[in-house]
N, C-alpha and C positions, 0 to 999 in steps of 0.2 A: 648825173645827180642820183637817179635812183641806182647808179651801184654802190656809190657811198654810202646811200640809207641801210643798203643789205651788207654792207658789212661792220656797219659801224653797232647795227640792231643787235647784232651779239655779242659783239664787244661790251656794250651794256648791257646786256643781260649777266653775262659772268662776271663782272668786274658785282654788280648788284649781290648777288649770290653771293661771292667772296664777302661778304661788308656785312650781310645778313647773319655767316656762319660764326665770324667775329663778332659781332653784339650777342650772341648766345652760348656765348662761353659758358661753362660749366662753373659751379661755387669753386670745388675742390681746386681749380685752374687759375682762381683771383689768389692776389695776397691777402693773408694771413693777418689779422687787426688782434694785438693781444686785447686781454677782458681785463678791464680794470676793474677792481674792488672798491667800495665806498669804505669809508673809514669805519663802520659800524660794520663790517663783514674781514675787515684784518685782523680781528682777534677772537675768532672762531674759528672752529676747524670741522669741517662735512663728517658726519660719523653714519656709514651706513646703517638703516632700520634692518633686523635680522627680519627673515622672513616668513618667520613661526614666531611672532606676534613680540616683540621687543621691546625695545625701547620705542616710544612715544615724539621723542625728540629728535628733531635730527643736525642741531645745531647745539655744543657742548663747550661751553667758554674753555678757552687756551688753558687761562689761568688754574685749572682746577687740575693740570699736571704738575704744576710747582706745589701746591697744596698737597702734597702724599703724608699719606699714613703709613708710617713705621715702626713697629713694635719690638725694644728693644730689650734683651733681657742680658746679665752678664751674673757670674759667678767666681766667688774665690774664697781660696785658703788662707787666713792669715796664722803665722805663728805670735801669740801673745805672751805676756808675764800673767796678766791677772785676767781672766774671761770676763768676771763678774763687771769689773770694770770698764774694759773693750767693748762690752755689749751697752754698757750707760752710756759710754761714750759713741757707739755707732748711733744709737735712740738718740743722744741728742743733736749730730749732725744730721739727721735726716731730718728734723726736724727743722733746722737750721736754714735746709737747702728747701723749705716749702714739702715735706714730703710727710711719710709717717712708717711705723711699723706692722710689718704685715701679720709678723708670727715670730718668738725666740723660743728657744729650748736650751737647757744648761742640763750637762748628766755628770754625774759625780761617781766615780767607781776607783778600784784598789788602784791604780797606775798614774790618776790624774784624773783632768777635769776637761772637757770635752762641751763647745755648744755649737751654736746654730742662731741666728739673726736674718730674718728677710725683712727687706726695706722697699718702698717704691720711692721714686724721684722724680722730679720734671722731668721729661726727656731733651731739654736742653742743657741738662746738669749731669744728665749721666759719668760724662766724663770726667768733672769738676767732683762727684763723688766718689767714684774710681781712684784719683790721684791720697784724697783724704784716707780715704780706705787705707790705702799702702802705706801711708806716715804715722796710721798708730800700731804700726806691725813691726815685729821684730824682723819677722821673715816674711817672703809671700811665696812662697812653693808653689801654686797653680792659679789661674785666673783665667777667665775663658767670657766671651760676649758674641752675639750672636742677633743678626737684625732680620726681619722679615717682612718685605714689601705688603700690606694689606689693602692699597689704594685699587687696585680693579675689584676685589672682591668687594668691598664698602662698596662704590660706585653700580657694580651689579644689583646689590642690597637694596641700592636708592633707590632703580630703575625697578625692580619685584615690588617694592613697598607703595612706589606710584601706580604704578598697575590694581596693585589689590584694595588700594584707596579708592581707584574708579567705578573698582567690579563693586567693592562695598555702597559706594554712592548707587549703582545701579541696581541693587538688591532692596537697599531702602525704595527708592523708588518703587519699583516692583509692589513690595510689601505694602506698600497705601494702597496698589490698585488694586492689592487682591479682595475677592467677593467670598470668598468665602474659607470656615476653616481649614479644610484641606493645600486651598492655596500659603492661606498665609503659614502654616507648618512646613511646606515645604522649602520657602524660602527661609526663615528662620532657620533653617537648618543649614542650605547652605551657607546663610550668611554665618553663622556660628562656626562654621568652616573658613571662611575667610578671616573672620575676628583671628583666631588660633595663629592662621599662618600672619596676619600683621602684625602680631602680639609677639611671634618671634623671632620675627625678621627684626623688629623695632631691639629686642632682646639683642642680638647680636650683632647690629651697630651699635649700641649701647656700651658692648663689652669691648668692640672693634676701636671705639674711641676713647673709652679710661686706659687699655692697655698699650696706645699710641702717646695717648698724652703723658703717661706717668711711665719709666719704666721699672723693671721688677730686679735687684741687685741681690743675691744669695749668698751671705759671708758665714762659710765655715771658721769657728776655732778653734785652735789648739794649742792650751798651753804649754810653755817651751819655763825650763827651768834652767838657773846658770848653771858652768862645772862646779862649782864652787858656791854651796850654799852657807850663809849663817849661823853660827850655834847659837842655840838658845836651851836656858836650863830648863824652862819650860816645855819645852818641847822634848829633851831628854830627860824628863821625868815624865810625861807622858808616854814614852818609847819603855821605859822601864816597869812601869805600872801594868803597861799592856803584854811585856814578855813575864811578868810574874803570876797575871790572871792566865795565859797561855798556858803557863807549867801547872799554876794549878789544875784548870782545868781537865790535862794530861792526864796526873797523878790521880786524881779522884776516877778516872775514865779506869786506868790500871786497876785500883781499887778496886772497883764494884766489878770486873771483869772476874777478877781472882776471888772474892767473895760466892760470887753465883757457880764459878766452877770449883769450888772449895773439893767438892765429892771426889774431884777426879786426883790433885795434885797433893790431898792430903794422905790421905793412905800409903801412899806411895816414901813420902817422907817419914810416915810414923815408922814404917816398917824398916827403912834406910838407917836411922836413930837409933833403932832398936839395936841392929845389928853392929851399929859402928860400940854402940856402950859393951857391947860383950865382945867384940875382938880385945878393945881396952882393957878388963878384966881376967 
């Protein structure tokens, strides 16, 4: 009997030990439980806080990536018959499409007649104005468009603008506590610093969103005339009136030329006269 106790005694001892080492498994040694998300954390996305003082937030709805700002601008040449008319008619299609006039210019010189029309538009009409554009054109020689993503840069804008919203709250604060003049001047000052940079950040998301919402369309034009224009009598007596004041004005220029140099061309003739009357004699 007591040799069975001494060898059974360490048969239970290590069989113990083995049981011990297995109940203290290590985490990294269990499986693996994926992390379920609650429905109010699947449409967010983790955005790390930089670490020279960033963003505030560290949770940035989905949604705010389909939301982009896109700033689109396009430009073209039309060849027209009548500018004056091209241009009422571009004015009143932009009008048409919700939009308005930015700026025209019409220049008139010896060859023809030459303008210039900026429009802005919805920016979901862009291309809906594009198309119109080309239908009151004779030609379209060049046309060119051109988009540029501004959605991180606004989004950065948003992230400076809350910041400097907080520093200003903590500046007013400040300013009540202060006891005396030299305190309250110097926060006044910098808060007058802070005003400046909010006043221009707010400034160019201001401009970041009219130039996304509306785009900016640049129509060159150029009148085009047929091979084959119309006669009209008025118009060739206009053309005849204008070469008759032409020669006058020629003739009278000769005139006064040969007047003022009279001294030089006269003499010379007198004496020429003279001599031709006495060969004949």
């Amino acid at each position: 009997m007591n040799k069975l106790l001494k060898v059974s005694i360490p048969i239970l001892l290590i069989l113990g030990l083995v049981l011990i080492s297995g109940c203290g498994a290590s985490p990294s040694e269990l499986p693996s439980v994926p992390d379920e998300k609650g429905p109010d954390e699947e449409s967010f996305s983790v955005v790390p806080t930089p670490a020279d003082g960033g963003h505030d937030e560290s949770w940035i709805p989905a949604e705010l990536t389909e939301d982009r700002k896109i700033v689109k601008t396009g430009s073209m040449t039309l060849e027209v018959g009548n500018i004056t008319e091209t241009m009422d008619e571009v004015a009143e299609m932009a009008d048409e499409l919700n939009g308005y006039v930015v700026s025209s210019y019409k220049y008139e010189y010896e060859r023809g007649v030459s303008g210039r029309i900026t429009i802005r538009v919805p920016f979901e009409r862009f291309e809906e104005a594009f198309a119109r554009l080309r239908q009151l054109a004779i030609a379209v020689p060049y046309e060119t468009t051109t988009a540029t993503d501004v959605t991180e840069e606004y989004v950065d804008l948003e992230a400076q603008l809350s910041n400097l919203l907080a520093t200003e709250a903590q500046y007013l604060a400040l300013l009540e506590k202060a006891e005396n003049v030299e305190e309250m001047l110097m926060v006044q000052k910098e808060l007058s610093k802070v005003r400046g940079e909010i006043e221009q950040i707010e400034g160019r998301m201001k401009y970041l969103e009219q130039t996304s919402e509306t785009s900016l369309i640049e129509v060159n034009l150029q009148e085009t005339k047929g091979l084959t224009e119309p006669w009209s009598a008025s118009a060739a007596l206009k053309a005849a009136v204008r070469g008759l004041t032409t020669f006058g004005r020629g003739l009278a220029t000769v005139l006064i030329w040969l007047g003022i140099f009279c001294w030089v061309w006269v003499p010379p003739l007198v004496i020429w006269l003279r001599r031709r009357r006495r060969a004949k004699s």
